[in-house]
C-alpha positions as CSV (number, residue, x, y, z in Angstrom):
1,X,-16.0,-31.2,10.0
2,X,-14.7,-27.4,10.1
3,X,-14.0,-26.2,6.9
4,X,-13.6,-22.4,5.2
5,X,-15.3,-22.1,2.3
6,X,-12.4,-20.7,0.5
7,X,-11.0,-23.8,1.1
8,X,-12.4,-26.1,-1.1
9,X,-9.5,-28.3,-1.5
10,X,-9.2,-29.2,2.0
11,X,-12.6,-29.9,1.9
12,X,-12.7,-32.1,-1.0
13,X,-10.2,-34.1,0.6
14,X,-11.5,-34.3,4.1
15,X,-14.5,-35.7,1.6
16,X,-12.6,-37.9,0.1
17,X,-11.2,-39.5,3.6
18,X,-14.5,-39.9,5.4
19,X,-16.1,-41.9,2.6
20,X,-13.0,-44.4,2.3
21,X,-13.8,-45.1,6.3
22,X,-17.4,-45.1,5.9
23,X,-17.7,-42.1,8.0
24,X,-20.6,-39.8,6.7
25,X,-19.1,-36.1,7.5
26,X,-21.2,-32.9,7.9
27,X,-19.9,-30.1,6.5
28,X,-19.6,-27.0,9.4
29,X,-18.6,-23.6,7.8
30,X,-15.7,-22.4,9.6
31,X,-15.5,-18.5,11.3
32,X,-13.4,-16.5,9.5
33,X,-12.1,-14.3,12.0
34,X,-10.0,-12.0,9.6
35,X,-13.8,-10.7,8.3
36,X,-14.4,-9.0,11.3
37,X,-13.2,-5.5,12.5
38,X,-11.9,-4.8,15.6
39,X,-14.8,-3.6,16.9
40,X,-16.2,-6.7,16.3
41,X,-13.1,-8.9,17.7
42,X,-13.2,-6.6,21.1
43,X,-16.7,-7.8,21.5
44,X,-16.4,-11.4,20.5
45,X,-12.6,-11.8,22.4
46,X,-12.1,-11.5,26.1
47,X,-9.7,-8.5,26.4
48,X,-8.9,-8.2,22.6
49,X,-6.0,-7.4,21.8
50,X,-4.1,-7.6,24.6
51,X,-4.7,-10.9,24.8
52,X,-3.0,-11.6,21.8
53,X,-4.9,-13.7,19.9
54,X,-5.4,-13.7,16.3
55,X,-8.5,-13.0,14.3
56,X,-7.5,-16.4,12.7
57,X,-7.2,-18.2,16.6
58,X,-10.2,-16.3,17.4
59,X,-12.2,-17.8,14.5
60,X,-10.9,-21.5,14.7
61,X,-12.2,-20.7,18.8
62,X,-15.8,-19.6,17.2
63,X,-16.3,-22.5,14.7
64,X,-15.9,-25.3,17.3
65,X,-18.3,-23.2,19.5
66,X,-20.4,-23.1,16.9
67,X,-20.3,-27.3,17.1
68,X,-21.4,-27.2,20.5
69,X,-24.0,-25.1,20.1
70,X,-25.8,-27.7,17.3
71,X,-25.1,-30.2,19.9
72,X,-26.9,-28.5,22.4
73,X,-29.7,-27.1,20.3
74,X,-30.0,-30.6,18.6
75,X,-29.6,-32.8,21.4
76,X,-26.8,-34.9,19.9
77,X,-25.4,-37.1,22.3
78,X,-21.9,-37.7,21.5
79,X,-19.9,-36.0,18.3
80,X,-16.9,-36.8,16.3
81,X,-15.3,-33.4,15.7
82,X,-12.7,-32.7,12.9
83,X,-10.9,-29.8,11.3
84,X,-10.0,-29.8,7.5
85,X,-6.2,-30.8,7.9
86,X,-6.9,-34.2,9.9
87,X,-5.9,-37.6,8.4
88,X,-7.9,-40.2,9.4
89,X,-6.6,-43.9,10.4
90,X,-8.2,-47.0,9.3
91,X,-9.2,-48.0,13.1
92,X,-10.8,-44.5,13.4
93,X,-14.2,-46.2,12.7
94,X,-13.7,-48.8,15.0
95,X,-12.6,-46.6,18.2
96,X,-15.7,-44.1,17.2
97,X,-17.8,-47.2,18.0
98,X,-16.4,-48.1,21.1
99,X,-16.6,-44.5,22.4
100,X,-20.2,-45.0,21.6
101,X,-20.7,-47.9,23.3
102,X,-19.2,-46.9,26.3
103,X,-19.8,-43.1,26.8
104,X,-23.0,-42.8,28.5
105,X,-22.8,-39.1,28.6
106,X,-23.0,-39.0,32.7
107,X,-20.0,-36.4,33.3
108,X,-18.8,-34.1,30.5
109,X,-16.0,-36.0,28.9
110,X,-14.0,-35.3,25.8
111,X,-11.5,-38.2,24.1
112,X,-8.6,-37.0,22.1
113,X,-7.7,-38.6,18.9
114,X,-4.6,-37.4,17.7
115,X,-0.7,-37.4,19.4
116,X,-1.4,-36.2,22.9
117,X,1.0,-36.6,26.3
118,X,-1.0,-39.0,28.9
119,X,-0.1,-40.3,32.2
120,X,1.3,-44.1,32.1
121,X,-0.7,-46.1,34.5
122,X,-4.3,-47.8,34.4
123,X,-6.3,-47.6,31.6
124,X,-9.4,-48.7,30.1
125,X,-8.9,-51.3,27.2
126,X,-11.1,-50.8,24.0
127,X,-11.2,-53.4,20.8
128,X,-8.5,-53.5,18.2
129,X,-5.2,-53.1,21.0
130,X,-6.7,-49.4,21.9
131,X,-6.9,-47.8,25.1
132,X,-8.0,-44.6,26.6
133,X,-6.0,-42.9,29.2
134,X,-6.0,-39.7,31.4
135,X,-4.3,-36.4,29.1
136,X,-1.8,-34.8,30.5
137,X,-0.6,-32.0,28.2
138,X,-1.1,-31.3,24.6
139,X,-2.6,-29.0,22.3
140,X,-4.2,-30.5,19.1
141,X,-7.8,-29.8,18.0
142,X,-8.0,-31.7,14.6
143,X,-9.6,-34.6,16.0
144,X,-11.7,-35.1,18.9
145,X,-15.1,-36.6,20.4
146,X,-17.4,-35.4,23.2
147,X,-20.6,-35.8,24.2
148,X,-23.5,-33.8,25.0
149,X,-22.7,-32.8,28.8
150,X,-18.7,-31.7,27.8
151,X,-20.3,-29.4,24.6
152,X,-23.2,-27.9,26.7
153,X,-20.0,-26.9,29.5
154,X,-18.0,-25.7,27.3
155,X,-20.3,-23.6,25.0
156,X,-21.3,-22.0,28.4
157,X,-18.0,-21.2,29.8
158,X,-15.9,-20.2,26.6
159,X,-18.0,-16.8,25.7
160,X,-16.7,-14.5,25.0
161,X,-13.3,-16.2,23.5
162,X,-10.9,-16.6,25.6
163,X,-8.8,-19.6,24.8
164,X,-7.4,-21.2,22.0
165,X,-10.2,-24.2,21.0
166,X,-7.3,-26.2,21.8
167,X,-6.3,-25.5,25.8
168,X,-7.7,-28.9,27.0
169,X,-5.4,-28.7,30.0
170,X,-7.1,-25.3,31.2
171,X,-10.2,-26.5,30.3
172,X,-10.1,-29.5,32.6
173,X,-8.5,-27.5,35.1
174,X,-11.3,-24.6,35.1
175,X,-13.5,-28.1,35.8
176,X,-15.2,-28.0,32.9
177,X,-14.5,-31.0,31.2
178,X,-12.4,-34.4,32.2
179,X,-10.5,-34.9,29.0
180,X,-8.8,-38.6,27.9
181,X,-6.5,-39.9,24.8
182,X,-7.1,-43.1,22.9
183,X,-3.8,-44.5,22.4
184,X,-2.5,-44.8,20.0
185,X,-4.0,-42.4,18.3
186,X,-6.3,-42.6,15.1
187,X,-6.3,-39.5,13.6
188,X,-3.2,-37.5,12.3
189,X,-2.7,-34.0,11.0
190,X,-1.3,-33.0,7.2
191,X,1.8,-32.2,7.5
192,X,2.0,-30.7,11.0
193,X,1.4,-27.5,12.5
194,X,3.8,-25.6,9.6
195,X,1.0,-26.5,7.4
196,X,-2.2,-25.5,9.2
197,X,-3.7,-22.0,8.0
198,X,-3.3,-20.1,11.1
199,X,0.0,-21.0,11.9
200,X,2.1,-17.9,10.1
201,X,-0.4,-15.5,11.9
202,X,-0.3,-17.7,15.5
203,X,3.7,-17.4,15.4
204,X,4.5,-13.6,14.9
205,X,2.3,-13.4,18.3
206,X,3.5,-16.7,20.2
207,X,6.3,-15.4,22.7
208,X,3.3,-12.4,23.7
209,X,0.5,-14.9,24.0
210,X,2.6,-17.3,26.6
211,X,3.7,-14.2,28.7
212,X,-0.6,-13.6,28.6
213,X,-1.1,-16.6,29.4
214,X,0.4,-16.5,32.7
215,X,-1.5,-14.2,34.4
216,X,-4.4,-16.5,33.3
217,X,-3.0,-19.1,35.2
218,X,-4.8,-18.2,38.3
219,X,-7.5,-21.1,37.0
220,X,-5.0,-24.1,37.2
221,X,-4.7,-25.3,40.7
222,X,-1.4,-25.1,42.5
223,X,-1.0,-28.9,42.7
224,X,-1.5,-29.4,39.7
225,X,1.0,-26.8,38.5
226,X,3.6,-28.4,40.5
227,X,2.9,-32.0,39.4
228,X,2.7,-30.7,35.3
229,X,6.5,-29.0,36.3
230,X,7.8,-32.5,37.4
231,X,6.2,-34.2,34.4
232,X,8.4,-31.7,32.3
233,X,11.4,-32.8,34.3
234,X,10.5,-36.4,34.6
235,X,8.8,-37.1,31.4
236,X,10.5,-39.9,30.0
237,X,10.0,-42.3,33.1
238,X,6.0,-40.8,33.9
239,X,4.5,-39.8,30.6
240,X,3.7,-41.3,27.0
241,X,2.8,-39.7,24.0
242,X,-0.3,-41.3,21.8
């Protein structure tokens, strides 16, 4: 679990949650990007500042690299990764086993656990009424698991920071990872984006980073640029939220 310091009552809390669902959570101290210079954060960010990230965006980026690197260094085979602002469901323990049952870490795989958009169609049935389906579109980062093969991929691919730790659609698209959803989804977020730390600072820079953010656009594949404008058109009939 991804936690500043500083912020000992999100911490406390997160606490609080994991031992009411019998999860045992380890602690991961969060990067605070606002404690480097710019120096720094034009060595550590990819085109810095044009890019238009924050020292904030660029720290949450660093902390869940920072994951993948334990799991590579250590080996760990599949990972339940949260930040400090998730709320966790009472069938989150039961999914997390059923991801480890079936995950047998042969292609890089994340599964998304909170509200994502996923394409309606076959799916692969887990215990409780759950299901994991193919993601669509989405950016949440407060609850997540991947295994070994997706961590050692993206800790690889990601340096230096070029990405929000969220951009699951680029990342599959760059071929990196193939992401899922469980739907519906067992872990929620306090209170919404409003409420997240680095939301103020992502906001005064939002309309900049999306015009960026086109010319990085190059790595998404035409088709599937095409088929992610009809799903904005079509949504209702083609996509479902978890």
């Amino acid at each position: 679990m991804i936690n500043l310091p500083l912020r000992n009552d999100k911490r406390e809390n997160m606490l609080r949650q994991g031992e009411k669902h019998g999860i045992p959570l380890e602690m991961i101290e969060a990067v605070n990007g606002k404690a480097f210079s710019e120096d720094q954060l034009r060595e550590l960010a990819w085109d810095y500042p044009a890019c238009c990230l924050t020292p904030g965006v660029i720290g949450c980026a660093l902390s869940h690299l920072k994951i993948y690197k334990k799991m590579v260094d250590e080996g760990i085979g599949l990972a339940l990764v949260l930040e400090d602002d998730a709320i966790l469901q009472e069938a989150l323990p039961r999914v997390l086993g059923e991801l480890e049952a079936i995950d047998k870490n042969d292609e890089a795989k994340i599964y998304l656990l909170s509200s994502h958009y996923y394409k309606s169609g076959p799916a692969r049935n887990i215990a409780g009424g759950y299901s994991i389906r193919k993601f669509v579109d989405g950016s949440q980062g407060h609850g997540y698991v991947l295994n070994l093969k997706a961590a050692d991929a993206l800790y690889a691919n990601l340096r230096p920071v070029k990405w929000e730790a969220d951009k699951w659609y680029y990342f599959g698209e760059m071929g990196l990872v193939s992401v899922y959803c469980v739907v519906p989804h067992v872990v929620g977020v306090d209170g919404g984006s409003e409420k997240s730390d680095l939301y103020a600072e992502r906001a005064l820079l939002n309309k900049k980073r999306r015009t960026y953010l086109r010319k990085l656009k190059g790595v998404v594949r035409m088709r599937r640029r095409l088929e992610k404008l009809a799903w904005k058109i079509f949504r209702r009939p083609v996509l479902r939220k978890s």
